[in-house]
C-alpha positions as CSV (number, residue, x, y, z in Angstrom):
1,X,8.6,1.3,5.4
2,X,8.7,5.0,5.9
3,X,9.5,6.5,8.8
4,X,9.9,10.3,10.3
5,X,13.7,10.8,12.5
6,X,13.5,11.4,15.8
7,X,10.0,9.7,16.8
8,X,9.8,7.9,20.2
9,X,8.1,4.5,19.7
10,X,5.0,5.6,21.6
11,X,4.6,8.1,18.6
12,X,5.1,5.6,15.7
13,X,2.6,4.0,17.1
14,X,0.1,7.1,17.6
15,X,0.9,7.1,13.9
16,X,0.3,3.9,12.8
17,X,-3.1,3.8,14.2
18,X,-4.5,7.1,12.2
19,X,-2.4,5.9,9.3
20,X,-4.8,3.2,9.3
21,X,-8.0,5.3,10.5
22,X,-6.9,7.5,7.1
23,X,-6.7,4.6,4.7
24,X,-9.7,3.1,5.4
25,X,-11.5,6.1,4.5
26,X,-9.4,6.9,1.6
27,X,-6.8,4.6,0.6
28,X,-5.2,7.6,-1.6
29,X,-4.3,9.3,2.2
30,X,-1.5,7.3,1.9
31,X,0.3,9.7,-0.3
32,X,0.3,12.1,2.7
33,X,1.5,10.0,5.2
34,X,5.2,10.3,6.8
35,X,5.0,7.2,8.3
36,X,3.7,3.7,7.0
37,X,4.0,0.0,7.5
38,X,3.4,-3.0,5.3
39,X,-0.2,-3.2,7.1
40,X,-1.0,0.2,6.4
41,X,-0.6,-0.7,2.6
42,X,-2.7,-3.2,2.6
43,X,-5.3,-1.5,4.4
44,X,-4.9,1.4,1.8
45,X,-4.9,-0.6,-1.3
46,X,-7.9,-2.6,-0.3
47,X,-9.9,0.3,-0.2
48,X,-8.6,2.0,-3.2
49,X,-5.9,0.1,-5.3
50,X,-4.7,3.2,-7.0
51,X,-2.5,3.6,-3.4
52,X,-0.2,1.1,-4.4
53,X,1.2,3.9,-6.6
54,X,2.2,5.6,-3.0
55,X,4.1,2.6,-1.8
56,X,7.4,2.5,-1.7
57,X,9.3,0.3,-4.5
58,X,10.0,-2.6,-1.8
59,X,5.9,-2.8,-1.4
60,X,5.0,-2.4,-4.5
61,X,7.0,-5.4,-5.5
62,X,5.1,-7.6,-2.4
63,X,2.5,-10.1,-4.3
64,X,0.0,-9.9,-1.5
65,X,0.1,-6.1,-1.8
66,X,-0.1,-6.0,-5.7
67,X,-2.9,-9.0,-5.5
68,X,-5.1,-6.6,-3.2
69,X,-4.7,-3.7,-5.5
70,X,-5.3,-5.1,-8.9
71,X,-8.5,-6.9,-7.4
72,X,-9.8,-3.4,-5.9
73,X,-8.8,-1.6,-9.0
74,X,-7.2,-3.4,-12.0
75,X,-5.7,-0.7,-13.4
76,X,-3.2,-0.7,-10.2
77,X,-0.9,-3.0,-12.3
78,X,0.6,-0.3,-13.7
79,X,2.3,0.5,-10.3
80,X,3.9,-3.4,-9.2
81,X,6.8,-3.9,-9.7
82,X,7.9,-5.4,-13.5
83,X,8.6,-8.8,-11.8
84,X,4.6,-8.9,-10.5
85,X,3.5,-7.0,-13.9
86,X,4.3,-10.4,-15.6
87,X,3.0,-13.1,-12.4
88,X,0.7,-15.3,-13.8
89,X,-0.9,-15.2,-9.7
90,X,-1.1,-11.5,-10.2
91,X,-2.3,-11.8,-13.9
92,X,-4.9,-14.1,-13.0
93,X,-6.2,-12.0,-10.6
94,X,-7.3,-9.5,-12.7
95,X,-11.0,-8.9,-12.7
């Protein structure tokens, strides 16, 4: 998760919601964002799985993440984590 300093929880959540507005249209907006959450991933690499690339090493490394993105875009396997690079789930699920 990243997060700005100094935002009042009202914000974050102001945030989250057009974080997800912005990934649903273009998964990739996730490279821009200041703020994201584990949902907002998924969201972004559902639409395009080339976002995973933007997530941070901790989400990248999350199988139902890395499952949505190589399924949306195979060559997103290049972004998991070694550990999923080499899951026979994650393998398996390549179109």
């Amino acid at each position: 998760m990243r997060r700005r300093s100094g935002c009042s929880p009202v914000g974050l959540q102001a945030d989250r919601e057009i974080a997800l507005q912005a990934v649903k249209q273009n998964g990739l907006a996730l490279a821009f964002l200041w703020y994201y959450e584990r949902d907002v991933v998924l969201e972004a690499v559902r639409q395009n799985g080339q976002a995973l690339q933007f997530a941070s090493r901790e989400l990248r490394g999350d199988r139902q993440i890395v499952l949505q993105a190589v399924m949306q875009n195979d060559q997103a396997l290049e972004f998991a984590t070694p550990e999923l690079r080499n899951d026979p789930e994650v393998l398996a699920a390549l179109p």
